[in-house]
N, C-alpha and C positions, 0 to 999 in steps of 0.2 A: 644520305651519302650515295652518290653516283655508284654502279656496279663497275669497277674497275676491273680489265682483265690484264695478267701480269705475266711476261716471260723471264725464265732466271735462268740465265746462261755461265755455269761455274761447270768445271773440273773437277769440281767435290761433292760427292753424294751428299757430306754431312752440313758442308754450306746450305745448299738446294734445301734439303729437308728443312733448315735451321731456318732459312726465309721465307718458306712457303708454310709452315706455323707461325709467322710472325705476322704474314700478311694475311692469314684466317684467321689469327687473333685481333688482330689491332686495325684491320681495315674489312675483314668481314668478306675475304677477297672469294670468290666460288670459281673463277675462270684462272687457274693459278700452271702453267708447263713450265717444263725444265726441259733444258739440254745442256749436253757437256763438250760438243766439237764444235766448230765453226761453221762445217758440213752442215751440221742438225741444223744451228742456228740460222743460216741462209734458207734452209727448206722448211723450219717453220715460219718464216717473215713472210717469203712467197705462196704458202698457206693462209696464212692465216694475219693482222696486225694487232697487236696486243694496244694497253691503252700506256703501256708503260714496260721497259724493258733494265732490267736488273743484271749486268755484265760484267763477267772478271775478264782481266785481259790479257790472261793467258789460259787459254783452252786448251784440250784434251790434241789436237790437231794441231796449232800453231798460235801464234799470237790474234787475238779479235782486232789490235790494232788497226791495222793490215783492211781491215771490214769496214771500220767503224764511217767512216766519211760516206761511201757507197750506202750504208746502209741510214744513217740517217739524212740523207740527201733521197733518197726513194723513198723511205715512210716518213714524213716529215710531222706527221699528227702527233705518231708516236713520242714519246719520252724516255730518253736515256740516261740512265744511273748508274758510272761506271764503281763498281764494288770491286775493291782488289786491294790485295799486298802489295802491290807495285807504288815506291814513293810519290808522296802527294808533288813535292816540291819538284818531282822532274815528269809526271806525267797529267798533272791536274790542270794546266794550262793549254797543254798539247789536247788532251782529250775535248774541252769546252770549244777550242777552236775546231777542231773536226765536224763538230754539231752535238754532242750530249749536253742533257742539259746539269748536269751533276757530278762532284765525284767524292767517294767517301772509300777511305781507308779500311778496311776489314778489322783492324785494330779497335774503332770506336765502338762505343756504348751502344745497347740495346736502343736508348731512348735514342740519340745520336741516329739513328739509323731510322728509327719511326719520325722522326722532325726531317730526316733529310728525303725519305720516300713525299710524305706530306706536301714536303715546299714543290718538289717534284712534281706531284700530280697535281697542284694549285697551277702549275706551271711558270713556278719560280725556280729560277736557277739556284744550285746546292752547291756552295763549299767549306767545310770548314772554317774556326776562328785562323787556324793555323796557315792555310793555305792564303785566304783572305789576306791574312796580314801579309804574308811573301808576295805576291801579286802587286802589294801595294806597293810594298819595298824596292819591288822590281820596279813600278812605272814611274817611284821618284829617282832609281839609279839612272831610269834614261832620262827621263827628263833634265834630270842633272847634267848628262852630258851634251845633251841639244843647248840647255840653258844656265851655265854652271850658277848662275842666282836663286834657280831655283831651293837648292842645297839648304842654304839659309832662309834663318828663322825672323821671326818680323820684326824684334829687338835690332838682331846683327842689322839687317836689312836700312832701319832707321840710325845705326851706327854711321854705318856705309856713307848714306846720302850726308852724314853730316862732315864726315873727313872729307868727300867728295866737295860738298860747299866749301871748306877752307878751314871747318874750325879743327881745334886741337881739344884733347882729350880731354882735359880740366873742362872747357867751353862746353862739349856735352855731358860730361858728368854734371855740369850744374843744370842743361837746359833740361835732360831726365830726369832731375833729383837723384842723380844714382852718385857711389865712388866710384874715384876716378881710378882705381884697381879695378871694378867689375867694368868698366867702359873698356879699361885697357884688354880684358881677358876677353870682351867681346873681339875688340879688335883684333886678337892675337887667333881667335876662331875663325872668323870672318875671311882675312888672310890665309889661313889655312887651308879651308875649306875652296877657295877659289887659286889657292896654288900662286901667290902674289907673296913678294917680300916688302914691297914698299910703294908707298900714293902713290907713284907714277907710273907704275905696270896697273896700279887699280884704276886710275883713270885711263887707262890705254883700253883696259878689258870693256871700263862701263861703255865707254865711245862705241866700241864693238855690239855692244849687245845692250843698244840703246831702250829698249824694251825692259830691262831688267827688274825694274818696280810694278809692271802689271800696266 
């Protein structure tokens, strides 16, 4: 294993402590600083560049926020792991866009914390199952509204193209094998989901957004 050198920038003596045994134990780390203001942390990056930087984001001085873009756009080698109580789902996004390459919850598991240092120094970017999945949630709510087809699933989808052909619900319940209750319930989804009462606002939408099947 590469000799990694690590800076921990938290507000908490007992945090600090609690990760710089974590990464003597678990990563074998010997080049391990701490600071607890923004001040410090500016004057040790212009000192010195760690191979990996461990960051809450709010310091003893003011938020690190505030830093974070400046400082990873100057050390660019480095890697950053924002470590905080600050929610994942209103700053997890915001931070990877800045330039970190991570963010982990103060909440998680010991292991949780050793796999997300790991991906980190691999030079994989770190987020949680949880954040992960919101990110996703979030890229299919836009897309939804660039592409309200997107929404729908590839059942509804082949519903869709078949009312749009001309047939009627018995006609694809037989060409699916399905009943013509779950065809209907598709259709009552489908409709739903793209904000239509009836065939003719849906063929008005699909004309619109002729791309709709990929």
């Amino acid at each position: 294993m590469m000799n990694h050198s690590f800076l921990i920038a938290d507000d908490h003596v007992i945090i600090r402590r609690g990760l710089r045994n974590l990464l003597h134990d678990q990563f074998h780390a010997v080049d391990v600083r701490e600071v607890a203001t923004c001040r410090e942390l500016l004057g040790a990056l212009a000192r010195e560049e760690p191979s990996m930087l461990l960051l809450d984001l709010q310091l003893t001085d003011g938020s690190s926020l505030d830093h974070l873009e400046q400082i990873c756009r100057e050390h660019p080698a480095m890697r950053v792991l924002v470590y905080t109580m600050r929610s994942e789902k209103v700053y997890a996004q915001r931070v990877i866009a800045l330039g970190a390459v991570g963010f982990l919850s103060k909440e998680s598991s010991e292991e949780e914390v050793v796999r997300a240092i790991r991906h980190v120094l691999q030079g994989k970017a770190y987020l949680s199952d949880t954040v992960e999945t919101h990110l996703q949630e979030k890229v299919r709510d836009e897309e939804g509204l660039a592409n309200p087809f997107a929404l729908l699933s590839d059942r509804e989808i082949g519903v869709m193209d078949d009312l749009l052909a001309g047939l009627g619900v018995k006609a694809i319940a037989m060409r699916m094998q399905l009943q013509p209750s779950t065809i209907a319930t598709y259709k009552a989804r489908l409709f739903d989901k793209l904000g239509v009462t009836n065939l003719l606002d849906l063929q008005r939408m699909a004309k619109a957004h002729r791309h709709h099947a990929g």
